[in-house]
Every structure is written in C-alpha cells, then in structure tokens.
N, C-alpha and C positions, 0 to 999 in steps of 0.2 A: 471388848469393843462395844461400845454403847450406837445405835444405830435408830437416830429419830430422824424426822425428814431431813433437817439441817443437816448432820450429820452424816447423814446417805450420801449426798449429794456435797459434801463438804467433807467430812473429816473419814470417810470412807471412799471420796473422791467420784463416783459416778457410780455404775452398776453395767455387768454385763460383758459376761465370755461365749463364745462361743463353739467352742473347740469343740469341734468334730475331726481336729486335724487329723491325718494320716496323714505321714508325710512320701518323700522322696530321698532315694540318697542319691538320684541321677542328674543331670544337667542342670546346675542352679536357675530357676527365673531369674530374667532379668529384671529391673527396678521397673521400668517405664515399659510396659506392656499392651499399651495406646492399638498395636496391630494385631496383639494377639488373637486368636482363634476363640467366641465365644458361643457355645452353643446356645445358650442362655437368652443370648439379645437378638437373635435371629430371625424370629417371630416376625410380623408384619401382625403389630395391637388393634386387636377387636375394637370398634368406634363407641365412646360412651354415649350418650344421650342426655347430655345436660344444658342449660340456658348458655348462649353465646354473647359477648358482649356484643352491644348496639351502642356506636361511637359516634354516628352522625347521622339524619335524614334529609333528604333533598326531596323534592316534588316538581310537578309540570305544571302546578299551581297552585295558588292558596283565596281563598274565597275570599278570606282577608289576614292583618295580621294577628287575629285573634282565635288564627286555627292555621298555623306553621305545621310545615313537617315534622320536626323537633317533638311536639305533643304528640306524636304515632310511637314516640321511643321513649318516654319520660318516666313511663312508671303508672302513671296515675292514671285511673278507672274512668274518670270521670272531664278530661283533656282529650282534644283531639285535632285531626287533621281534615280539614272539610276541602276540596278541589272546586274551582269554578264551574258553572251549569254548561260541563259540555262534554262532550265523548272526541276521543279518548283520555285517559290521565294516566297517571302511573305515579308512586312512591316510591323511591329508592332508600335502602336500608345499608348503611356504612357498617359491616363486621368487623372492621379495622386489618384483616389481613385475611389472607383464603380460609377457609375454616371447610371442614368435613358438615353438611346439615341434612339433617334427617329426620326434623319434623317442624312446621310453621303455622303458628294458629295466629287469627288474622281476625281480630273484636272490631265487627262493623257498627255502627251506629246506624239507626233507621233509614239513612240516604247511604245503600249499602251499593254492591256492582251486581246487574244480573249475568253475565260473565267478564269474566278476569284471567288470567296465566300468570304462573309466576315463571319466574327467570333468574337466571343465575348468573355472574361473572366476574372475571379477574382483576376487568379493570372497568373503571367508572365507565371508558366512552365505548364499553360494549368487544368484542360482539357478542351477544347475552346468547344463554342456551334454556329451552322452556323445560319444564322439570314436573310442572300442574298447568291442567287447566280445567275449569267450572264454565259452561253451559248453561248452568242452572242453580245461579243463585241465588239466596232468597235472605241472605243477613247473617245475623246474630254471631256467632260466634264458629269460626269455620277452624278448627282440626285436623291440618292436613299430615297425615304420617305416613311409615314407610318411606321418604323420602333416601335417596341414593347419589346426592350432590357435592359439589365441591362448588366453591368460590368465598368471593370476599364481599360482592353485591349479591345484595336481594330485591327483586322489584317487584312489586305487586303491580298489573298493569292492567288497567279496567277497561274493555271494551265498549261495556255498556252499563248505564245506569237500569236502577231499579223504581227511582224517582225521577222527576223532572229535576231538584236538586241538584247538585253534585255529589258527588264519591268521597266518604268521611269513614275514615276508620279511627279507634279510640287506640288501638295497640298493635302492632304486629311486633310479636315475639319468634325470636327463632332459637330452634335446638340443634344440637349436635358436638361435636368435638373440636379440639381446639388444632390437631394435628389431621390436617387433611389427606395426609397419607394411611391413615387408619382402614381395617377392613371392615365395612359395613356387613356383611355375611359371615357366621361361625364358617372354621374350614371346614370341608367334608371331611368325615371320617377317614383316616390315613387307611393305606389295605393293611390287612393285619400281616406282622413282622413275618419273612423268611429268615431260614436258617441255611445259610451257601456257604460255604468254606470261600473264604475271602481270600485273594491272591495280591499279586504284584506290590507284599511286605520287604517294607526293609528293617532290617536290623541294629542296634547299637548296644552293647554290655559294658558293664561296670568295670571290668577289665578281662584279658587273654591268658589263658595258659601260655601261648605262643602264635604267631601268627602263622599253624597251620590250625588252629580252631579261632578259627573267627564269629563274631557274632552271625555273622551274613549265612552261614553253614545250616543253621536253626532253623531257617527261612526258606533256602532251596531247593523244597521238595522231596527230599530224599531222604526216606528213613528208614534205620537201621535199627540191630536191635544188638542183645546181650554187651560184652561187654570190650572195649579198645577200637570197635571198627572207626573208620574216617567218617568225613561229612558230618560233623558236629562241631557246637559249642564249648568251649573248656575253660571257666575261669582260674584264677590266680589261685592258690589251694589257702583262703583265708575268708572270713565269716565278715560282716554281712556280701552279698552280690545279689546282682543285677542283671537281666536280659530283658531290654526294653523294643519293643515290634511297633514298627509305624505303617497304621493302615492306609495310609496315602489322603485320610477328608475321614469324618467324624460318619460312627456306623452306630448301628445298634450290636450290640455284641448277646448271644446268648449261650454261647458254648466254647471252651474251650482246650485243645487237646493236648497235655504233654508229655513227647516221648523221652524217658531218660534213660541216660546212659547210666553205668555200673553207678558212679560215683553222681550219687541223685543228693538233693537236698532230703534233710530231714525235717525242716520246718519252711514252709513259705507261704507267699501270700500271693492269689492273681490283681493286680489293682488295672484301673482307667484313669484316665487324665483328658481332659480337653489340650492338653498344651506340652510343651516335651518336657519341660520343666517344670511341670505340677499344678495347682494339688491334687494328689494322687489320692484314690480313693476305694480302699479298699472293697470287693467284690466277692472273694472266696480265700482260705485261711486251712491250711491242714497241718497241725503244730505236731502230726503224728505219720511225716508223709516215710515211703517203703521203695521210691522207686518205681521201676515200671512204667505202666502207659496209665496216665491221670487221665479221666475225661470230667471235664466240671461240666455240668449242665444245671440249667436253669435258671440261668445267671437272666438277668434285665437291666443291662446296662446300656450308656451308650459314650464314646469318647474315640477320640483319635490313635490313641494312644494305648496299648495295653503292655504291662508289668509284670512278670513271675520276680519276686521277692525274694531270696534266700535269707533266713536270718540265720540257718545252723547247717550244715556239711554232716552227713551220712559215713561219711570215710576222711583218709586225712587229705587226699586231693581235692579237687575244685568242686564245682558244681559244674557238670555237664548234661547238654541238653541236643538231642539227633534232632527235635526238630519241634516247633511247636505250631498248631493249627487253630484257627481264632474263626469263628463262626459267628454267621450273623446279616445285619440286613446293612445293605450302603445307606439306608435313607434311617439316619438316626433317630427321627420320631416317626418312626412307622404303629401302627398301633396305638398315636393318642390320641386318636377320635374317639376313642371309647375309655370312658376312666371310670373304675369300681373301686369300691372301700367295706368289705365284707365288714367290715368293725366301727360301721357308721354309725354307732349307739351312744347315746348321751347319758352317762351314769354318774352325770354332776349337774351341778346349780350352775354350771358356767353357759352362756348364752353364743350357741355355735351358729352363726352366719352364712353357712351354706350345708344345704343337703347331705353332702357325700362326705361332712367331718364325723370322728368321733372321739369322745373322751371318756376316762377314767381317772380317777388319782388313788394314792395311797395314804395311809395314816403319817403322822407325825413322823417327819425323817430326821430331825438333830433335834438337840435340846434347844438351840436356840442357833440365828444368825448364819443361817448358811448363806453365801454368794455363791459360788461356783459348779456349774456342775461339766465335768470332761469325760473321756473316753481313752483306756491307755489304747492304743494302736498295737500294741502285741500281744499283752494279754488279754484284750478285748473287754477288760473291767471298767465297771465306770463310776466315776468317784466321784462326790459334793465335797466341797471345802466350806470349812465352820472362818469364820474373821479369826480366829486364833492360831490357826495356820493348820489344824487337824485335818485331816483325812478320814471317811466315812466312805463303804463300797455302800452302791445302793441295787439294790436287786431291780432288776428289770421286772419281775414277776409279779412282788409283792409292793413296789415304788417304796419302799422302808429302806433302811443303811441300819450299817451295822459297824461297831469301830475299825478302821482299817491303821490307819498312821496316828501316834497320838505328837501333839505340838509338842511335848518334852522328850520325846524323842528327836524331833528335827534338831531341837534346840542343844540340845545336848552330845550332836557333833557339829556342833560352829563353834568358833571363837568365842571365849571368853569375855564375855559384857554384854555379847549378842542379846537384846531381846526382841519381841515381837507384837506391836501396841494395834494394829490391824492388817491383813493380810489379803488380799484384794484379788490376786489374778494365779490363776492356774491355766496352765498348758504342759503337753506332750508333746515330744518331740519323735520322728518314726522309730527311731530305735528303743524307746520306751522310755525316755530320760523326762523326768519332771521339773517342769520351773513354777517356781511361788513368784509373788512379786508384793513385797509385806513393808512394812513402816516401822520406825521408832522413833517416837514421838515423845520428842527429849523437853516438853513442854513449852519452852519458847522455841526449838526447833523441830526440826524433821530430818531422819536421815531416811535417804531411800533403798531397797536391798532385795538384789535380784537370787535366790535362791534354786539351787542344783542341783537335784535327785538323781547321781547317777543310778541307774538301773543295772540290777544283776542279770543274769542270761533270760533268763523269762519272765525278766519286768513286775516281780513279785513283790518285792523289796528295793532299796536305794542308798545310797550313800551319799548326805548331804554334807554339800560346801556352799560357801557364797559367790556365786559370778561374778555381783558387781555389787560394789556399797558406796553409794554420794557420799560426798562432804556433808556435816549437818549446814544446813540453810534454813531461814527465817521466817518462818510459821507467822503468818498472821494472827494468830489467835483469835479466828471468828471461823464460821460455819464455810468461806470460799476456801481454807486448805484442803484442795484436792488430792492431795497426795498423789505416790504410786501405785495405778490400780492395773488397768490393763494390759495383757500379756497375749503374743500369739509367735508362734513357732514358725519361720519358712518352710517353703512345703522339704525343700531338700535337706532338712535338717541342718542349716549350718548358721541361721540369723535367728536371734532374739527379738523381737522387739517387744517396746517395753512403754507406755503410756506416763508420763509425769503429768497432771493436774495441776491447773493454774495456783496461784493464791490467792486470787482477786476474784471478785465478783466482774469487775466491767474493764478492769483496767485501773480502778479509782490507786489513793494512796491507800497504804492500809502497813501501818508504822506500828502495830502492838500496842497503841498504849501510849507511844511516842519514844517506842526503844529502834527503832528503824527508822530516823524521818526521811519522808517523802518517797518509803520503797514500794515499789508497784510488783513487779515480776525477775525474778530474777533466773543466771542463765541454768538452774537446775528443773525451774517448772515452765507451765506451757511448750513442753516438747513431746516428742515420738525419738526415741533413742532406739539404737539399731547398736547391737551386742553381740561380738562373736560366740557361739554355744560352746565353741575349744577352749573358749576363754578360766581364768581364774581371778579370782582376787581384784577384780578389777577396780584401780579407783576412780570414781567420776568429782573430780572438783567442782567447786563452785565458780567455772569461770569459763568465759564466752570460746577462747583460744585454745584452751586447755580440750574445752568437749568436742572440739569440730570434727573430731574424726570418730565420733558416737553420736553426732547426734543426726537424725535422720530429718526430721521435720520438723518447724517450728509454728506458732500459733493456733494451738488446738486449747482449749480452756477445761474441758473434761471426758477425754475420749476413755470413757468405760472398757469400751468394746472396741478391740481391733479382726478384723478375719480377713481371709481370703477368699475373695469369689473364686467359682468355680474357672475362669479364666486368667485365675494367676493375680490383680488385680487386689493391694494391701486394701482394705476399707475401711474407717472408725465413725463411728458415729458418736457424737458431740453434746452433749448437753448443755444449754445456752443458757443466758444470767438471768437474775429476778428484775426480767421486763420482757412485752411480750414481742421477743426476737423470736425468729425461727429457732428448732433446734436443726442440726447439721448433718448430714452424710458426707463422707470425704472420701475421695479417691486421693491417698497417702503417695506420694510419689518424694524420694530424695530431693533434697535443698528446697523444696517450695512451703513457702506461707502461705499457713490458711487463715490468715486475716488477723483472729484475737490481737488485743480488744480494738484493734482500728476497725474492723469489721465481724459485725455477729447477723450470722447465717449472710445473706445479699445484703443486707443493706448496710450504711455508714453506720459506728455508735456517736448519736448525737451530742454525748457530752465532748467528745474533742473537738466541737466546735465553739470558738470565742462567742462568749454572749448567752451560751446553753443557761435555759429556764427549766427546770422540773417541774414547776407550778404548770406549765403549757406543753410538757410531754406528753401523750396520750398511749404512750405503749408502758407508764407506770401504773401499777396496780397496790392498795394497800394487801397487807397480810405477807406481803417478800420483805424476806429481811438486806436485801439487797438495793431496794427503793430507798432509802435511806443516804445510799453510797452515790446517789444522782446529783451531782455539783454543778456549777460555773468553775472550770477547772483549765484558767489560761496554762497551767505548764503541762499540760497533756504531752505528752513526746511525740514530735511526729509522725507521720504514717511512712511506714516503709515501701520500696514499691514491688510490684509485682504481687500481689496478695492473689489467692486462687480462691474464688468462692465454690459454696458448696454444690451436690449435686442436686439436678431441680427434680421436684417432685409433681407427676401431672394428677396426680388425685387418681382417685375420686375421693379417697380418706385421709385422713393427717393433715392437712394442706387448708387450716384454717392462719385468717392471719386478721393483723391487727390495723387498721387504717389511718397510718400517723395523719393525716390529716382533720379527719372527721372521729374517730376514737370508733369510728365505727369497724364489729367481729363482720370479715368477710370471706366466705369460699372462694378459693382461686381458683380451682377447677370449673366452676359453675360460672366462673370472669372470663372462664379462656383463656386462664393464665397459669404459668408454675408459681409452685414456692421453692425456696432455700434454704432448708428440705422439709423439716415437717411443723406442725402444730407445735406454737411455743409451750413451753414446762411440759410436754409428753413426758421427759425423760427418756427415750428411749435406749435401750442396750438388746442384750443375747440375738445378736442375728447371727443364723443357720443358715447355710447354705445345700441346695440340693444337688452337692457335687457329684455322684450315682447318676445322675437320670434317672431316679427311679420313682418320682413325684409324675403327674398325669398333666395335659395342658399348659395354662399361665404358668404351674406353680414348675412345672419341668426347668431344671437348673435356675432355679429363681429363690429369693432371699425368705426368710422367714423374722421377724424383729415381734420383738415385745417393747411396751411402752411402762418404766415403772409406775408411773404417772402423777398428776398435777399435786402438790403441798398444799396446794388452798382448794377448796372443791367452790364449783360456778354455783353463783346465787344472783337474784337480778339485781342487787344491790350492790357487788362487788366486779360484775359484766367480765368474769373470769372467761375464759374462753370455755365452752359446754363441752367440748372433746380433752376431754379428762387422759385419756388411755388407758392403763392396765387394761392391756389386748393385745392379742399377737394379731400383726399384719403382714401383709405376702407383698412381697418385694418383686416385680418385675421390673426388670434390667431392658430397657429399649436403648440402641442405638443413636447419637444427636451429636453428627460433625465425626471429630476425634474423638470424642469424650463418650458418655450415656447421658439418661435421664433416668427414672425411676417410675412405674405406677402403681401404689398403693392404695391397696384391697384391704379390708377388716375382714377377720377369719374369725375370731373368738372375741369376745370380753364376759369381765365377769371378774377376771384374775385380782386376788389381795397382793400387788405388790412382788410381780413379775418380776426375777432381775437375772436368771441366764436361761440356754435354751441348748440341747444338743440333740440332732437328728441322727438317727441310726436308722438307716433305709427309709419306710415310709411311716416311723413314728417319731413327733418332737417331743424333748420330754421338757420341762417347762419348770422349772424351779422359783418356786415361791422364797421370799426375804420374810422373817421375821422372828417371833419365838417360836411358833410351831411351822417351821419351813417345812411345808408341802409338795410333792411333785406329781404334776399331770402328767398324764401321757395321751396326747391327739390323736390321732390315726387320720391320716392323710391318705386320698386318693392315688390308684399307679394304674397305669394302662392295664387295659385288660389283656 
C-alpha cells in the first residue's frame, strides 16, 4: 500500500481508530441515545475571553453625519463617533444576541467623558443594569476588565464631558463569550472523595441458575460465606456472565468488594459504564482469580453503573456471588479541583500546550505504514496494524512492537482468490474477537471486506473468516476512492459497524476515463454499514434495496474514525473535500443523512446550484487536486431531504473558516459564532475517549482527536488556512437542546502525521503514519 497525501486521504480512504473499546455483553444500547445519562456534558463551560461580534451602533446623537455611531464599531483607528455639545449622551453597542462579557476597552478621542457607566441589557428599550462606572476620567484608552455580565446591549453613557466639545470615542470593543450561560469563576476545588459503602443498589445478571438465586440476592445485604448457603447470586453453569449493580445516579467508585461463593469465577473483570448499556470500561482485571472475599481497592473511577465480568468458571456450575459491595463518593467529580501529572516531562521536540502534560516516544515501531493502534480487552495487549493487514504487539514500556500476526497467515485461512491491497480498520470486540476492515482493489474496481478474528480462550490467537465481502463496484481511478476504512465494535458486542468512503471528491462525475458515464456515488460508498458480529459470509451487493437492512447511515464522504462516547453516543468524524469546507463531527444515528455532497460540513456545496462559477468561488484553493473537479454541473441530482448537519464547534481552536463572500480566513469563536465542526483539510481522525473518569477537569470524560493535517502547507501566496493540525486536541462535549456542541482546546502539536490514538487510563498513545511509524505516549492529568 503506497500511502502519499492523495493516497492517505484517497485510496487509503481517511485515517483514524480509536479503539479503546471494552465492550459489554449486557443490555444492547439503544440507537438514538438523545436522553441518555452523560457524565461528560454536565459541566456548566468556564467563559472564554475572546472579541464579541459588534452588529450595530445607535447613539443620542451625532455632531453630524461625518461622525455616526456606526464609526464607534468599524474597525478603523482613525473613525469615529463625536456626540453634540451637551450632557448627557450614551452609545449603544448591538452584540446581536445576549453574549456572556467580561472585558470592554473604550478608545476615547481627546473630547473624551469625565464620567461615564456602562450598562447592560436584553433588550434595546432597557431596563439596563450598570456593570462600571468612572468618576474620573481622563481619555485615552480605558481597559475595563474583570467584568461578570450578561446581555446583548452595551451602552456607554457619559454623564459628563471632559471638553466643552462633545463625547467622541474612536472604538468600543467588547470581550467575552459567545454562550451566556458560561461560568465566569474556575469551580472551587470539589472536597476531596469519600469512601462510604453505597446502598439502595439494584441488581441485573446475564442470566439465573434459577429463580431462587436472583441477581437482587447480591445486593441485599447479607453475606454468607463457604460453600451452598442461600441469599446469593447463581448463574447459568456456562462461560462468559454477567452481574451488573445500579447505583441509583453516577458516583465516584474507589473500592470494590466481592463475596464468592464455592463456585467463584476464575477470570473476570470489575468495569463502569455511564449508561446500562455501555461502553463498559474496564477498571480491574484478575485472569488468576481463587475465590474468596476479593477487595479491589484503589480504583478512580466514576459511572452509574458497575460490572463483575466472568470470562471463565472455577468449577462446572455457574458463577456465584453472596453479595457484592461498591464503595465510593455520590458526587462523581469529587476531587477534581485539584489535578496532578507526576509524569509532566517533555522528552520530545513535540510542543505541549499546557503545564500538567507530558510526553515520551519510542524508536521505530513497523517498517513502514502503520494505521492502527487498539487494545485486545482480555488479554489486555495492544496491537498497531501495518496497511498489509499484519499484526505488531507493541510494548507499552519500550513504545517499539514486535511481529505479532503475519498478513499471510490471515490470508491463508480465507477463501481462495482472497487478497488484500490495503487494510484500513482494526477493532476488538469484549470477548476478544478481532475485526480488519481491508480492500481489493481489482484496478478498475474495489471490493470491500469485513474480516473475523475469532479469538481462542484467552484472546492469544484467532481464527480468521470473512464477515462480509461487497460486490466489486466502480473505482474512480483518482486520489477520492475512499475505500473501506473505519471499524468500531458496539459496546455489547453484537454490531459491526463498518465506514465505506465516498468515490467522489464533491459529488462531481467521475467515469474512469469514460468507462462509467456520468457515475457519481454509488449504493456501496458514502455509507456507515451496521453488520451482525454472529454474522458470516455476508454478501453486500451493489444495490440500494438489496443493502437496506445493513446499511446504518448514509452521506458521510470519509469517516476514518467511528467511536463511542462515553454516553453510548456512535461518533465519526469526516474528512471534507479539496475546498475550504469544514471538516465534520457526526453524531451517527440510523436512517439519517449527513448531507454529502449536497452538503459539506453547514453549509450548501455550491456547485449544485445552476449557473456555479469556479472562477468566483472563493473557498477554492490551487495545489487540491480536487479544484479541478469544480463545474457548471446542471445535472447535479437533487437534494434529498432531511439532511442532518454536523456538530458545532465553539472553539477556541479548529474553528477557522473560509468567508465565501470576501475569501476572507476568519475565527468563528473570536465572531461569536460556531463552526461545522472544524478547520477545513485538518483531516482529522483517532479520537479517545475518557470513558474511566480518570482524566482531571475539562478533559474528565471528554474526547481526545488528532488532526492528520493539511496536503498543501499556508504560504501568503496560497492564503491556505495557517491551522495546519498535526495536534492532538481535547474535545469537550457541552450540552445545546437535544443534541451537544463541542469546545476545542489544542493540547499538543508538533506531530509528523498523526493518524490513530488509544487511551489506557491516563496515558494516550499516539500513532504516527508513515515509513518510520512512531508512537508517543502523553501523560495526561487525573485528580489528585
């Protein structure tokens, strides 16, 4: 697999896994998860401090009309707003909607106020609330901060001049946030966690010996000991099971106790979950357990929900349990006012963004072309995939691998003709089952091919089949065949899903040559396909009717990366075409379209509109080989309806955009406005999520994303957008209606060509693309 930019983003189809999964084998999630339980967005977001847009100015008078209010907002140094010779006046400043403000500097010109107040309000006709006021003013340029306001009006209102003149300011600028419900004050430091033994649990198991051992028995109070007595737990007498406790609301967990009866597991896991239905997250692991009274201490978790795991039975009956005790504080962020990172040292050339990060890496880990890097969930090993479809463990110690799986061994239990031209997505499923998601690329076509690792007893080994193999379909033959890339497991182990990449750059035609005329997309790419894991042999045709009960989502153009938040919640983030769209974050939900190509990121794509000029688009750039594919293209297919765009992004990073009207690069955050979702050609893929809690503050259950970043680098001659990427950036999940929004922080940059990311408590490890694929390891802050 040859992998040059085009290529990356074309015939390797996008970048970026992020399989941290640990699954479930309890209550499937549901699709649409809109109410679930998020610990993650709960937050009430610290206020930024950035410029607020200024939409309109009004006044109580104007000297004349060569000094309007208008001049107080314009920009210019050297404009202004002069009032008629008399006391009192006031400016009013249109913010276009409430805005949080928190600092106002106010460029008087030498007919300045020698007091003034400012004021604040909802609505034009008052009634204003005073917020500043000056006594003693004297001009030039007034600074006012600390401010702690809300509204949509700002009025500067001069009691008294300082001249006989009138009252002339050249600028009033105001700061603050675009979201007025923002907390101007860090919170106080939470009290550090309690450890109480948690009561009024309830119970649910994977199944019953019989309905006088109920789950509920576990829970009751009452514990017994050696070996037959009553008041316990008894499952079915077969391998894996389940005993799931509901703490009644999301805690901090630090200990947990289990009494077992004779017939004890011999290997399990304690996991958390935000949600009853996952994703489950493993916390403690004894692949060597004896029975007896288990006491796990130490644990720093926090979830609703806690798991004892059995993968294997100690005796031939069930797995039983007298009684299990779960320790810990009700208030699940207890102790994150204070966050520590004993490992905050920088032993790279990579440029770490805040105080309390740190990093290391390791020597050369593949010979060449790794994409992926995962985590099995039983054996707790964690593998990089090479594009050939190999297998490499890689040491957490030393960040180096070493051969684990060789690609002619995969190869050589599939059917015969089977081969494998790039190999794109790796995940784990909880019982330790591997999926590939790989290509053959039959030159004018493409077949696409979901690969099945079943797993031996302790996930050391696999026996491969193929899940699902497409019909071959029609390869453009240019740099937009996206192929088959991303893969990510349901937390309950029982759904695939499975990323197909567009074949088009925008939507244009794109015929081979002229062996296709006039094919744009067809029904095997631009989807998110949903694949039973029981499944075998599955075939996926090339055809609209035939796929409908696989295929999960339509119009996504190259979701690299598919994961799950820590609330259950499918996510992919999108890579957008050569022009300067957004690239996407998606909240994946069955039967809905996310736009492609009638819409990239928020906004319309302007070629399907009759009369489209490329000459007078201003979001085309030379050096995309996709600029080229910009037409007058009256048979554009119509728009479909119900299109769901992406999720917004409130900045403060990524969230540069393009200004079709003026060509002018502008901040949205610094507008007071979102984007849909981030900075065009980031590329972004590997977002982690901090499903543990065991991350400190913002980052506490919050997203982690790397950006592969931009093909063409900014030059002022090319007015590329300057936010390149290659950086990892921190994803917080805010609350907006039904839905969320996002605000993105820059953590790191520095990275050659980031392209997956997997966290294992509080370190992400960071997989570099290329000949000498490199892996970082961050170290991330956790409550003290």
């Amino acid at each position: 697999m040859q992998l040059t930019w085009s290529g990356l983003f074309g015939g390797i189809g996008g970048i970026a896994s992020s399989l941290w999964l640990v699954g479930a084998c309890g209550t499937p999630a549901s699709e649409d998860v809109s109410d679930a339980e998020s610990l993650g967005t709960a937050r009430q977001p610290l206020c930024l401090q950035q410029a607020l847009p200024r939409v309109a100015a009004y006044a109580s008078s104007a000297e004349s009309a060569r000094y309007p209010a208008s001049a107080a907002i314009d920009g210019n140094p050297t404009s202004r707003w002069s009032s008629v010779y008399a006391d009192p006046q006031w400016l009013v400043v249109d913010l276009g909607e409430v805005r949080h403000i928190s600092r106002v500097v106010l460029r008087w010109e030498a007919a300045a106020s020698r007091h003034y107040v400012l004021e604040v309000s909802d609505s034009a006709d008052g009634p204003w609330t005073r917020i500043h006021e000056d006594a003693l003013g004297n001009g030039g340029n007034d600074a006012i901060n600390g401010l702690d306001a809300t509204g949509r009006y700002l009025r500067v209102q001069s009691l008294a001049r300082t001249t006989t003149f009138g009252v002339s300011l050249f600028e009033v600028e105001a700061y603050g946030d675009a979201d007025p419900t923002c907390s101007a004050e860090p919170p106080e430091p939470s009290l550090p966690c309690q450890s109480e033994k948690l009561v009024d649990l309830t119970a649910t198991a994977s199944s019953s010996e019989g309905p006088n051992y109920p789950a509920s028995e576990a829970v009751d109070g009452i514990i017994q000991s050696g070996c037959g007595a009553a008041n316990r737990w008894s499952s079915a007498f077969s391998d894996p099971q389940w005993l799931q406790v509901d703490l009644g609301g999301a805690a901090h967990i630090d200990r947990v106790v289990l009494h077992w009866e004779c017939a004890a597991s011999a290997n399990y896991e304690v996991q958390v979950a935000s949600n009853a239905g996952g994703p489950w997250a493993t916390v403690y692991a004894d692949a060597a357990a004896n029975g007896g009274r288990d006491e796990v201490t130490g644990l720093n978790a926090a979830g609703r929900y806690v798991r004892v795991l059995s993968r294997a039975r100690r005796t031939a009956f069930g797995n039983s349990l007298y009684e299990i005790e779960v320790f810990g504080d009700r208030s699940y962020n207890c102790g994150a006012g204070t966050c520590v990172n004993p490992g905050a040292v920088n032993a790279t050339s990579l440029t770490l963004h805040r105080p309390d990060l740190g990093a290391r890496f390791g020597t050369t880990t593949a010979p060449r072309g790794a994409v992926r890097i995962a985590q099995n969930p039983v054996s707790k090993k964690v593998y990089v995939l090479l594009g050939d479809g190999s297998l490499r463990e890689l040491s957490l110690t030393t960040l180096t691998t070493t051969p684990a799986v060789a690609a002619t061994t995969i190869l050589g239990q599939l059917p015969t003709g089977t081969f494998l031209t790039s190999v794109q997505g790796l995940a784990f499923g909880p019982e330790g089952n591997a999926y590939l998601v790989a290509n053959e690329d039959h030159g004018s076509t493409n077949v696409g091919l979901v690969l099945k690792g079943t797993a031996n007893p302790t996930a050391s080994t696999w026996s491969w089949s193929v899940l699902a193999r497409s019909a071959e379909y029609p390869d453009s033959n240019s740099s937009f065949d996206h192929h088959w890339n991303g893969v990510v497991v349901s937390p309950d182990g029982k759904d695939v899903y499975v990323a197909s990449g567009s074949r088009t750059d925008h939507g244009e035609v794109q015929d081979a040559g002229g062996a296709h005329p006039g094919l744009r997309e067809v029904p095997l790419t631009s989807r998110i396909f949903r694949l039973p894991s029981s499944g075998a042999g599955i075939s996926l045709p090339n055809d609209e009717s035939a796929l409908a009960s696989y295929a999960f989502a339509r119009g996504i153009r190259n979701t690299f990366e598919l994961v799950f938040a820590p609330d259950g919640k499918l996510l992919g983030v999108d890579n957008g075409p050569d022009a300067d769209y957004s690239e996407e974050l998606n909240w994946l939900r069955s039967g809905r379209h996310y736009g492609f190509p009638w819409r990239l990121g928020a906004e319309d794509n302007a070629m399907q509109f009759p009369g489209y000029d490329p000459a007078v688009d201003r979001r085309l750039r030379p050096g995309y080989a996709g600029t080229a594919y910009f037409y007058n293209d009256p048979a554009f297919p119509p728009k479909p309806a119900q299109l769901v765009d992406p999720i917004a992004n409130r900045g403060p990073d990524a969230d540069l955009l393009r200004n079709p009207q003026t060509g002018a690069i502008e901040d949205a955050s610094a507008l007071g406005r979102t984007l849909s979702t981030f900075t065009g050609h980031r590329s972004p893929l590997g977002v982690s999520f901090d499903v543990e809690g065991r991350l400190c503050g913002s980052l506490q259950r919050g997203g982690l994303m790397l950006s592969f970043g931009a093909a063409v680098a900014a030059t002022p001659a090319n007015g590329m957008f300057p936010d390149a990427g290659r950086d990892l950036v921190a994803l917080e999940l805010l609350p907006a209606g039904d839905s969320f929004q996002i605000r993105t922080t820059k953590l790191v940059s520095g990275f050659a060509g980031p392209i997956d990311s997997l966290l294992i408590g509080s370190k992400l490890y960071v997989l570099e693309y290329g000949a000498a694929s490199r892996v970082y390891e961050i170290s991330l802050p956790t409550p003290r």
